[in-house]
N, C-alpha and C positions, 0 to 999 in steps of 0.2 A: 916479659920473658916467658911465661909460662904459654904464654895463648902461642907462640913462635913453636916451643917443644909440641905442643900439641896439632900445632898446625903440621910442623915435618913429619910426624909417626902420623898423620892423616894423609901424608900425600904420600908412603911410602908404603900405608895398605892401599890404595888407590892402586898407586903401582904393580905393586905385587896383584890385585885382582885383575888389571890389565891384562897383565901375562899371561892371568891363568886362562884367560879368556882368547887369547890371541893365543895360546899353546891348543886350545883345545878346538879353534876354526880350523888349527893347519893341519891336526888329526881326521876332522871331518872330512875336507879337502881328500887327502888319500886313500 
């Protein structure tokens, strides 16, 4: 149970680093 919570708030900073990464290609971009 514990290794499952830690795994979803691991993929959900993953996520959110994605973004920030894919937000800040599309700024380059322009």
């Amino acid at each position: 149970m514990k290794h499952k919570l830690v795994y979803a708030l691991w993929q959900v900073e993953n996520f959110s680093s994605m973004n920030k990464l894919s937000l800040n290609k599309k700024h380059k971009n322009i």
